[in-house]
C-alpha positions as CSV (number, residue, x, y, z in Angstrom):
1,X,100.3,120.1,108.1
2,X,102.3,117.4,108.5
3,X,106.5,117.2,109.7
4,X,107.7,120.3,109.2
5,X,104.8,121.8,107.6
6,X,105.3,119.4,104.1
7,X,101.4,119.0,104.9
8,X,100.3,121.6,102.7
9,X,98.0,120.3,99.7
10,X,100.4,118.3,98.1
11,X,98.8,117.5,94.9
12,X,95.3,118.6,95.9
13,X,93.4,121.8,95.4
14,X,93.1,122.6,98.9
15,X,90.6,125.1,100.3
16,X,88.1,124.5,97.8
17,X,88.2,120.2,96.6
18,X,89.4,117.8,98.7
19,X,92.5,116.3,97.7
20,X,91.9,115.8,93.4
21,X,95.1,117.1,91.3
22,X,93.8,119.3,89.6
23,X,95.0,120.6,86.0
24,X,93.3,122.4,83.0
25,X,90.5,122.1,80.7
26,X,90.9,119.8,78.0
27,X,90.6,122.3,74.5
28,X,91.0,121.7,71.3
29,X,93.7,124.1,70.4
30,X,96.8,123.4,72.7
31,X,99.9,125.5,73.3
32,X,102.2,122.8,74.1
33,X,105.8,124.1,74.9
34,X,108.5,124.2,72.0
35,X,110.4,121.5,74.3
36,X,107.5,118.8,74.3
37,X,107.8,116.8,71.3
38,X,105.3,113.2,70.8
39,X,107.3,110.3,71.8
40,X,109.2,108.1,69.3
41,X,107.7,104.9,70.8
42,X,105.4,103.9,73.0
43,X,106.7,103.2,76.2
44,X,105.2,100.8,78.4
45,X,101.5,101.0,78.7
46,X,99.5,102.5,80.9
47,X,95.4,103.6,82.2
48,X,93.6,105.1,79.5
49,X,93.7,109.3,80.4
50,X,90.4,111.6,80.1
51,X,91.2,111.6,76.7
52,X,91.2,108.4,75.7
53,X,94.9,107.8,75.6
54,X,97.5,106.7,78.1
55,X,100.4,107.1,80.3
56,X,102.1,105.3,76.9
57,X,100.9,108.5,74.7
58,X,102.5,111.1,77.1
59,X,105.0,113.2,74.8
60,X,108.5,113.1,75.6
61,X,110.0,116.4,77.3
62,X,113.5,117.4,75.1
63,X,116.1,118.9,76.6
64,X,116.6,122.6,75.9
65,X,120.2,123.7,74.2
66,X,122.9,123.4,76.6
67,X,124.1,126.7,75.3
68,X,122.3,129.9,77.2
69,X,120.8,132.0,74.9
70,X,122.0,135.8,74.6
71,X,118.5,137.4,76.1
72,X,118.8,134.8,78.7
73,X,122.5,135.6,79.5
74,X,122.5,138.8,81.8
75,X,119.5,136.8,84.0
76,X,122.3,134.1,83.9
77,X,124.8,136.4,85.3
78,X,123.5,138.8,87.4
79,X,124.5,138.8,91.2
80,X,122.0,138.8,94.2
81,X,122.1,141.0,97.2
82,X,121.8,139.2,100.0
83,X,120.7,140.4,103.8
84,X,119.9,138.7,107.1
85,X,116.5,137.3,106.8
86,X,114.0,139.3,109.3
87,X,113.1,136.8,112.5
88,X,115.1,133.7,111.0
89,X,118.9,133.7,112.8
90,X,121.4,131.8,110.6
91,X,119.2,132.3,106.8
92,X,119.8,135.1,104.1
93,X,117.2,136.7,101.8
94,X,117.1,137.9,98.5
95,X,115.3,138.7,95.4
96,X,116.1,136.5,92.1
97,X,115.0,138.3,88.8
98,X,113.7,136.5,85.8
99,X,111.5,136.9,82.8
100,X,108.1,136.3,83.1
101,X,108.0,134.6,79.5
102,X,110.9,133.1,78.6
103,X,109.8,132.6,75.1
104,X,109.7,136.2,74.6
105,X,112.0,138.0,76.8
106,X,110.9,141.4,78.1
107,X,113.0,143.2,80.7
108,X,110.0,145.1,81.0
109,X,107.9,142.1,82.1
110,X,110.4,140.9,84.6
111,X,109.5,139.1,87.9
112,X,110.6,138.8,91.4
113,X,111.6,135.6,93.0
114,X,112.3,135.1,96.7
115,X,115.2,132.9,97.8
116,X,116.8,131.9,101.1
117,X,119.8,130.2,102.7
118,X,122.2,128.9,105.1
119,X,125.5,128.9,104.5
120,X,127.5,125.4,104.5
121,X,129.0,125.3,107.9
122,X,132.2,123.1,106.8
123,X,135.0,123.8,104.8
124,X,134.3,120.6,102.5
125,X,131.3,122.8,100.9
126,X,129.8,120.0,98.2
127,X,127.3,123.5,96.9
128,X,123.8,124.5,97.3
129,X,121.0,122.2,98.1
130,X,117.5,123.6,96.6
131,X,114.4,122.1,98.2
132,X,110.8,122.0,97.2
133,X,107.6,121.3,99.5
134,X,105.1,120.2,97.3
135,X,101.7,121.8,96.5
136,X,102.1,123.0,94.1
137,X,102.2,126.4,95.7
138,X,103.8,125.5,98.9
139,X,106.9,128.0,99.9
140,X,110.1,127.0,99.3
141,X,111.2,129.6,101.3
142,X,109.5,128.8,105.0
143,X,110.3,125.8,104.8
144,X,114.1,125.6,104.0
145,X,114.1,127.9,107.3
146,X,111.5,126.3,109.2
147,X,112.4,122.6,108.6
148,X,116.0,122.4,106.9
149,X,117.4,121.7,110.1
150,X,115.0,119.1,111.0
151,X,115.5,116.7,108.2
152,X,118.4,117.1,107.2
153,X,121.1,116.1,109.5
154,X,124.1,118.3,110.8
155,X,126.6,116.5,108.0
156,X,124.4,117.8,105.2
157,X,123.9,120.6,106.3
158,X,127.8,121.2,107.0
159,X,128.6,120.7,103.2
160,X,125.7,122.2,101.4
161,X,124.0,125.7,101.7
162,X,120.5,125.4,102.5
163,X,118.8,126.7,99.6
164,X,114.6,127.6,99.6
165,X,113.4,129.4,96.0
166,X,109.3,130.3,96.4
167,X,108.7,129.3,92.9
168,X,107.0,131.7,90.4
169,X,103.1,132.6,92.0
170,X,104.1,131.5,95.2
171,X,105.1,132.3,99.0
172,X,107.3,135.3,98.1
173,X,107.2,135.5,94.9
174,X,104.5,137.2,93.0
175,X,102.0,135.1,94.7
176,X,99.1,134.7,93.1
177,X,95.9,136.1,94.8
178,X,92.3,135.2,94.5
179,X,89.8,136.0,97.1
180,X,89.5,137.7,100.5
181,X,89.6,135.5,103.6
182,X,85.6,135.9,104.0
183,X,85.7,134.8,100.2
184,X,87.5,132.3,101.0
185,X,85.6,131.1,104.8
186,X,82.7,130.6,102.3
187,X,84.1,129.4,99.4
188,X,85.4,126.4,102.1
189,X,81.9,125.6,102.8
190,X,80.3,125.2,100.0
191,X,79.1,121.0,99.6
192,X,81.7,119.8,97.3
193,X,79.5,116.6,97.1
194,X,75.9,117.6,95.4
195,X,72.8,115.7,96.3
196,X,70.7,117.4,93.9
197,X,70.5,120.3,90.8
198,X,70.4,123.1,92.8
199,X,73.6,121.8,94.9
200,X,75.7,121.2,91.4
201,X,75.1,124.8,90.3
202,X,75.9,126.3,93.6
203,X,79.3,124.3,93.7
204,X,79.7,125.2,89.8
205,X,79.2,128.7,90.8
206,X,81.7,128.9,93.3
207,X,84.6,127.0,91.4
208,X,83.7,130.1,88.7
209,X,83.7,132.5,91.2
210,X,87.0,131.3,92.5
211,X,88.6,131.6,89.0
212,X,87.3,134.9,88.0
213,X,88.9,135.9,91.3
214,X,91.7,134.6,90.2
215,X,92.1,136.4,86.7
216,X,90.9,139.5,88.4
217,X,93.5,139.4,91.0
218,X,96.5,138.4,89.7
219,X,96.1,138.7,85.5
220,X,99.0,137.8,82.9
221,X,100.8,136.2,85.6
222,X,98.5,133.0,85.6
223,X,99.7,132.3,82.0
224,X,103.3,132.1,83.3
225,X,103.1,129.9,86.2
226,X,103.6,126.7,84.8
227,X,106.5,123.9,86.4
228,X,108.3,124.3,82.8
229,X,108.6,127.8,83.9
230,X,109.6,127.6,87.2
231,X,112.2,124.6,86.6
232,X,113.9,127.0,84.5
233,X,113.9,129.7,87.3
234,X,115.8,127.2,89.1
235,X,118.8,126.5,86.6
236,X,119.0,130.3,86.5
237,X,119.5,130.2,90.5
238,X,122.0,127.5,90.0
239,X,124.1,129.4,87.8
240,X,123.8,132.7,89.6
241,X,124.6,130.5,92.9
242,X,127.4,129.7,91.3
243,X,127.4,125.7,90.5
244,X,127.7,123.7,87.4
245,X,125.2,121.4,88.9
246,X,122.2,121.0,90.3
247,X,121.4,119.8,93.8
248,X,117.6,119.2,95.0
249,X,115.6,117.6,97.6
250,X,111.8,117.8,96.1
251,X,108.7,116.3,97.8
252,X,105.8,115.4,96.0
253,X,104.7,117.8,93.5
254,X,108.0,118.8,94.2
255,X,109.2,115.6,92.3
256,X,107.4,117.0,89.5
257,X,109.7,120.3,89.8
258,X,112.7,118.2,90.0
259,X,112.0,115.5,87.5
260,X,110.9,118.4,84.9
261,X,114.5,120.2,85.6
262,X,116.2,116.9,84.9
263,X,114.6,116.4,81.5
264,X,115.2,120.4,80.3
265,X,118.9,120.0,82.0
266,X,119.7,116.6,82.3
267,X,123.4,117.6,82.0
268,X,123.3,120.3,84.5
269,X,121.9,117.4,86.9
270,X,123.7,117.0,90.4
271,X,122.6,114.5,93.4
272,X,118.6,115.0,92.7
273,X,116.1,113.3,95.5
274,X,112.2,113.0,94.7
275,X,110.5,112.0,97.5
276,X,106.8,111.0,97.2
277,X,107.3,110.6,94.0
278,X,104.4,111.7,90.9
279,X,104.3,110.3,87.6
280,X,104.2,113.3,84.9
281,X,102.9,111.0,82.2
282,X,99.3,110.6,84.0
283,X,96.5,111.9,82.6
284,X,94.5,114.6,85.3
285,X,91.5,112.0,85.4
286,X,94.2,108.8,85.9
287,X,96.3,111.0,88.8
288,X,92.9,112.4,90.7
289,X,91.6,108.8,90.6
290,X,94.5,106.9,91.5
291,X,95.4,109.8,94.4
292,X,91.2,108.9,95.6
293,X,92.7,105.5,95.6
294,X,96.1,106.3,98.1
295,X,93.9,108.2,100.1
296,X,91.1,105.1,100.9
297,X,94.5,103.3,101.8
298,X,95.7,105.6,104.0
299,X,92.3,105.9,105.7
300,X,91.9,102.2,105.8
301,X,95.2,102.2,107.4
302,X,94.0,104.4,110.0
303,X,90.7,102.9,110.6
304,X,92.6,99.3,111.4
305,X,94.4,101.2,113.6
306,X,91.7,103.4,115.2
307,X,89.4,99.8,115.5
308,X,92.8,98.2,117.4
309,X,91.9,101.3,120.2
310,X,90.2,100.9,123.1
311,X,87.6,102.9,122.1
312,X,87.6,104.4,118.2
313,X,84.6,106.8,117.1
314,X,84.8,104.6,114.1
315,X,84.1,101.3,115.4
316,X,85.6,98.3,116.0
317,X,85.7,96.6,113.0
318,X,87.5,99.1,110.6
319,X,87.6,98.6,106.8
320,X,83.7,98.8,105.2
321,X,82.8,99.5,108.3
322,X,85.0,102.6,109.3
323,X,84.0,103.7,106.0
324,X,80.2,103.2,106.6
325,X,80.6,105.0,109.6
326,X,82.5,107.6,108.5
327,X,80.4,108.7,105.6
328,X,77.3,108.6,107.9
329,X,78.9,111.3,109.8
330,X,79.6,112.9,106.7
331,X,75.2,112.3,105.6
332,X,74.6,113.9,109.4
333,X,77.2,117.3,109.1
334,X,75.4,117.5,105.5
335,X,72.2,118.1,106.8
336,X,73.1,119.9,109.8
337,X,76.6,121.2,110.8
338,X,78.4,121.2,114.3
339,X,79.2,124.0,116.3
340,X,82.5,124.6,116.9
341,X,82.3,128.0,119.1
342,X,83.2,130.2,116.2
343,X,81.5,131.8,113.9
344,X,82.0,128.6,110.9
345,X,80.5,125.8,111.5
346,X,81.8,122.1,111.0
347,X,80.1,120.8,107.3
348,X,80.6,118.0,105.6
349,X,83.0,119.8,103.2
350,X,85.2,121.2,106.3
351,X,85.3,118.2,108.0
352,X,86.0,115.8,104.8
353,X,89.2,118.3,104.7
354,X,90.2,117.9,108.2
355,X,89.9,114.0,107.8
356,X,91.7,114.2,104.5
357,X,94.2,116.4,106.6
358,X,95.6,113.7,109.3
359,X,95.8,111.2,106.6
360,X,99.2,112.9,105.8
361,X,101.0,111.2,108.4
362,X,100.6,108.7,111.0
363,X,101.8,111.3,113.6
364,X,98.2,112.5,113.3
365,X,96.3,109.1,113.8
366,X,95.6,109.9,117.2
367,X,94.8,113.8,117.0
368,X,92.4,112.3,114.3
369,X,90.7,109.7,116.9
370,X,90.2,112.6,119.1
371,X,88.5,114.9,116.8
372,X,86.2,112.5,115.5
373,X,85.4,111.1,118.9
374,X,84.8,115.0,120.0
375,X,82.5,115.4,116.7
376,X,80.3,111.8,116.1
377,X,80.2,111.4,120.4
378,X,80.4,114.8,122.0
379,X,78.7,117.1,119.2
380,X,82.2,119.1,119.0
381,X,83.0,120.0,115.7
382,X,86.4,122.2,116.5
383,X,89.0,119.8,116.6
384,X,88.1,119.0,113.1
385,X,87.6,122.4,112.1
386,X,91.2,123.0,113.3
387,X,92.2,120.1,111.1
388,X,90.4,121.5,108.5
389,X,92.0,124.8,108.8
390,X,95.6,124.2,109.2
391,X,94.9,122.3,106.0
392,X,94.0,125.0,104.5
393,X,96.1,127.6,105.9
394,X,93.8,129.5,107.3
395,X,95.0,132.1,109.9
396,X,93.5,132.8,113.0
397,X,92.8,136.7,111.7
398,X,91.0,134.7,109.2
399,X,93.5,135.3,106.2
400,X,94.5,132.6,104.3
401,X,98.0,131.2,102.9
402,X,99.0,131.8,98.6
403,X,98.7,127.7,98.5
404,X,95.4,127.9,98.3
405,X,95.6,130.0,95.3
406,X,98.9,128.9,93.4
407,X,97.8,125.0,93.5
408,X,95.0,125.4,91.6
409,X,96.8,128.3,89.2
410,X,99.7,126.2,88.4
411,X,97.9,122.0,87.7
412,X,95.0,123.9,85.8
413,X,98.1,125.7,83.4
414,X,100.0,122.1,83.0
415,X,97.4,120.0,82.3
416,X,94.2,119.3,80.5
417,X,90.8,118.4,82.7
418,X,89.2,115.8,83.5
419,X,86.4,117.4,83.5
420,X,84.4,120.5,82.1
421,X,80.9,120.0,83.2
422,X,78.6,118.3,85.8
423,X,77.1,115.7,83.5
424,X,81.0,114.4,82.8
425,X,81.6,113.9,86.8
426,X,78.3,112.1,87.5
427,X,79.7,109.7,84.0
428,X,83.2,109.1,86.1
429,X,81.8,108.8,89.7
430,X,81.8,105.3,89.6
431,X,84.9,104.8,88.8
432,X,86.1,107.0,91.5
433,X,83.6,105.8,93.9
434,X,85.2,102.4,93.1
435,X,88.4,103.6,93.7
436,X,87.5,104.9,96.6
437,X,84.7,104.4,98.7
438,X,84.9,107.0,101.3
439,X,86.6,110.3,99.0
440,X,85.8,109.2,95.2
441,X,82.5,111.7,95.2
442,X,85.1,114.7,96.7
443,X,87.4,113.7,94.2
444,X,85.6,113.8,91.4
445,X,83.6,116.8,92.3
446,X,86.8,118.9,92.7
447,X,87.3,118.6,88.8
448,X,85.0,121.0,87.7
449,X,87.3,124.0,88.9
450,X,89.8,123.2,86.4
451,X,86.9,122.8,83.9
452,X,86.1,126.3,84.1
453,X,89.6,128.2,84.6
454,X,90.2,131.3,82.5
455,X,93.0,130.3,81.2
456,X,94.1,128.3,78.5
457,X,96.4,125.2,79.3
458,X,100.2,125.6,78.3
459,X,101.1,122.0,79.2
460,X,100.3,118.5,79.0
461,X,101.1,115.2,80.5
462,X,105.0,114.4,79.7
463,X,107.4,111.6,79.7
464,X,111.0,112.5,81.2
465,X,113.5,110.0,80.2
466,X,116.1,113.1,81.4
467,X,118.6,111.0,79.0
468,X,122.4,111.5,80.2
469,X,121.8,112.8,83.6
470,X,123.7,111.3,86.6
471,X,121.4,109.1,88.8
472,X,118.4,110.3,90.1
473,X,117.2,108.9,93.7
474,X,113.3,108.8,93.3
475,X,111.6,107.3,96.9
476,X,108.1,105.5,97.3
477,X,105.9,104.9,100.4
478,X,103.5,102.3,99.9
479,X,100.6,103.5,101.8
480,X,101.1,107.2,100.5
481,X,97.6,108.8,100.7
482,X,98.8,111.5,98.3
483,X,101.2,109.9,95.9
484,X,100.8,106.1,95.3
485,X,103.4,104.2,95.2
486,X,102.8,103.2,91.7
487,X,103.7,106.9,90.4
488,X,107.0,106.4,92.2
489,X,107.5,103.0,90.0
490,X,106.4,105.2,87.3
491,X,108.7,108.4,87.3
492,X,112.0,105.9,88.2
493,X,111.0,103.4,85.2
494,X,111.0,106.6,82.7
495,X,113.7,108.4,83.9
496,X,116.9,106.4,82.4
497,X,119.2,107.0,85.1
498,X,116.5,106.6,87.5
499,X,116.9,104.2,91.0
500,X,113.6,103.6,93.3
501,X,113.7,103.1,96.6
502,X,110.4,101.8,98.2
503,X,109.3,102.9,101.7
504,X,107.3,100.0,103.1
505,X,105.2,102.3,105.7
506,X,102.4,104.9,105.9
507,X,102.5,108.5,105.2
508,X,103.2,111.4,102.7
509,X,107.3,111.4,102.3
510,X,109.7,108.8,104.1
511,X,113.3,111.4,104.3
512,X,113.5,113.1,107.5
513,X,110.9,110.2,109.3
514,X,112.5,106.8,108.6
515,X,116.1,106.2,109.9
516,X,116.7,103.8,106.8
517,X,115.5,106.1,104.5
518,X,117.3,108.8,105.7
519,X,120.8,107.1,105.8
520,X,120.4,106.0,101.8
521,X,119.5,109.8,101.1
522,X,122.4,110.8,103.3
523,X,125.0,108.6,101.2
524,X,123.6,109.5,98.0
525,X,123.9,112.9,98.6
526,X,127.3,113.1,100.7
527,X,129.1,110.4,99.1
528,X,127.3,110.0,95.5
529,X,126.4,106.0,96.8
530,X,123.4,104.3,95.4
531,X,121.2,101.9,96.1
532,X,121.1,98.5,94.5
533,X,118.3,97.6,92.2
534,X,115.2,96.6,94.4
535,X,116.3,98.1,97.6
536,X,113.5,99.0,100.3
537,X,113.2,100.8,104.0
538,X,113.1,99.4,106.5
């Protein structure tokens, strides 16, 4: 992962694909949700989605009535029983309950949701601070406890309760389960970039495979996992937590999360941070090849890097070259994989994932030098597979982490595919092989799984003006591999009350790694101070 394990697939799909975001297959009866209505006017222009429209078309998400509805009231109302979380000093734990459709309330249907905290430590207690990872599918739970007091500095933390809510099919919280670890050690294999017939239909296999394991695992709760969903989850935690307001630190799918609440609550809306910021009105096919895109970036940032080395496995060169290089490695590892003195080799998909992996932050340039140096010079393919692993978050008994499961389960429920077949990713590579030289074949490989998921989209692309809410702090990094800055322009130009601040560095997520960053964050959310128009780190 990255700091303080925000590494998890952030807008990618994880064990199987690379890095592609992922969402549902486009059909010709939609479900959208009563609160998406088309937009008034067009708003801006944009790329041209799978569909044919644009960022322009995306509908615009309405508020829902400020007034609780009476089957929504005792969920509203209810009190949680907290206890001392097992093995984590200073956090409670306890269980949230909520419908599992809110459009047709069932106390019979109801869910579980895990939460955690840390009590403010000051008497100047401002309320509770809710946090998202990313993924989607990352918990919310592990890491309010394992990283809260990492990023977030001792005045924070003094006047709001750290707050971690495993959203709906994740963590904690009915996760959503697919396949066995075996499954999934040989789902992780499989060559997500197909030379040949034979190679399509065997990666087509295994994305169906993967889905029927899905529907046969976890059932009517993959209809219900959608960020509509879980946004209201959290404005039922805010009430029961006992604020009229909603405070939240979300990272990037997590801006999703956040931005979504703002535009269903945008009165309820507090001090709200989105870090890493995505833009909802994307299209699946504009966000997986614009996020091939931030990715060649980030890896050409590394390669300059690597090339200004004494020695780099890459070369000394860097740009074409590093990616020449690179994908040579990749040709070699397709034919023949490495040994890595387990019982899984390194392949070409493995390896792509363990690259893709360190790209995250520049923390993990140089583990990243020494793994490919151990691979392309030594014939040592476990650094990479370790990589490749924590990526995936694969144990050491060999069991493997709900992310890999809820990413895919929640983009392929909110939005239509970019793709449904093989013969409509070979008609795209080239734009995502333009877009990226050295990932656009993973990216637009990874696709397909959306293509054949078993269930029917609920969502669609959305623009969130989030009209009347106080001022929402959205952050960009401008060599994001998983996030382009762009989509942060994006998300703060549609929300109304919306301020960018642009991180001018490399990485996924500037709060809790840049010093400038995190004293504008700090003000915004201790002293409600905002930055001027324009302003930028460092």
């Amino acid at each position: 992962m990255t700091r303080f394990a925000r590494s998890l697939p952030l807008l990618t799909v994880g064990a199987l694909l690379l890095t592609a975001a992922c969402s549902a297959e486009t059909r010709t009866e939609e479900r959208p949700s009563p609160s998406q209505t088309p937009a008034d006017e067009p708003g801006g222009g944009g790329p041209e989605g799978a569909d044919g429209g644009s960022a322009a078309d995306a509908p615009v998400l309405d508020p829902l009535p400020a007034d609780i509805p009476a089957d929504l009231q005792p969920y509203y109302e209810q009190e949680l029983t907290w206890r001392g979380c097992p093995g984590v000093p200073g956090f409670q734990c306890a269980m949230l309950t909520v419908p599992l459709d809110y459009e047709s309330v069932d106390p019979a249907d109801d869910i579980q949701l895990t939460v955690t905290r840390a009590r403010a430590g000051g008497a100047d207690r401002l309320g509770a601070l809710l946090m998202n990872p990313g993924g989607p599918g990352a918990s919310a739970v592990e890491f309010a406890q394992d990283a809260a007091n990492y990023i977030f500095p001792a005045e924070v933390r003094e006047q709001y309760d750290m707050v971690g809510l495993d959203a709906r099919g994740t963590g904690g919280s009915e996760p959503v389960e697919c396949l066995t670890g075996p499954e999934m050690d040989a789902t992780t294999q499989v060559d997500r970039t197909p030379d040949d017939e034979e190679e399509m239909q065997a990666l087509l296999t295994a994305h169906e495979e993967f889905a029927a394991g899905c529907q046969a695992n976890s059932g009517r709760l993959l209809e219900h996992i959608s960020t509509i969903e879980s946004a209201r989850d959290m404005d039922v935690l805010r009430s029961v937590l006992g604020d009229e307001r909603l405070h939240y630190v979300g990272f990037s799918y997590g801006t999703k999360l956040g931005a979504v609440y703002a535009g269903l609550f945008p009165q309820r809306v507090g001090h709200l941070v989105l870090d890493a910021a995505v833009d909802p009105r994307l299209s699946t096919l504009d966000l997986d090849r614009e996020q091939a895109g931030g990715f060649e970036t980030a890896f050409r940032s590394f390669a300059a890097d690597c090339a200004s080395r004494r020695s780099c496995p890459l070369g000394s060169e860097g740009g074409d070259d590093a990616s020449a290089n690179l994908l040579a490695f990749f040709a070699e590892l397709d034919a023949t994989p490495l040994e890595t003195g387990q019982d899984r080799p390194l392949t070409e998909s493995l390896a792509t994932t363990g690259v893709a992996m360190a790209l995250y932050s520049e923390s993990l340039w140089s583990e990243l030098r020494q793994a490919l140096t151990a691979a392309m010079e030594d014939g040592d393919g476990a650094p990479l597979l370790a990589l490749a692993d924590a990526y995936n978050e694969r144990e050491p008994d060999g069991s493997y982490g709900t992310t890999m499961f809820a990413f895919p389960a929640i983009s392929c429920l909110d939005s239509p595919a970019a793709t449904t077949t093989p013969e409509e990713v070979l008609a795209q590579l080239p734009e995502y092989e333009e877009a990226s030289p050295t990932f656009g074949r993973d990216f637009a490989w990874a696709t397909l799984l959306c293509g054949v998921w078993p269930v029917e989209p609920s969502g669609t692309p959305l623009t969130i003006p989030a009209a009347g809410a106080d001022p929402i702090l959205v952050i960009g990094t401008t060599r994001d591999p998983a996030t382009p800055f762009s989509w942060a322009e994006g998300l703060a130009d549609q929300l109304q009350s919306g301020i960018l601040l642009t991180y001018d560095g490399d990485g996924h997520g500037a709060y809790g790694s840049d010093s400038c960053v995190d004293a504008v964050v700090n003000d915004y959310l201790l002293a409600n101070t905002t930055p001027e128009e324009g302003a930028s780190c460092p």
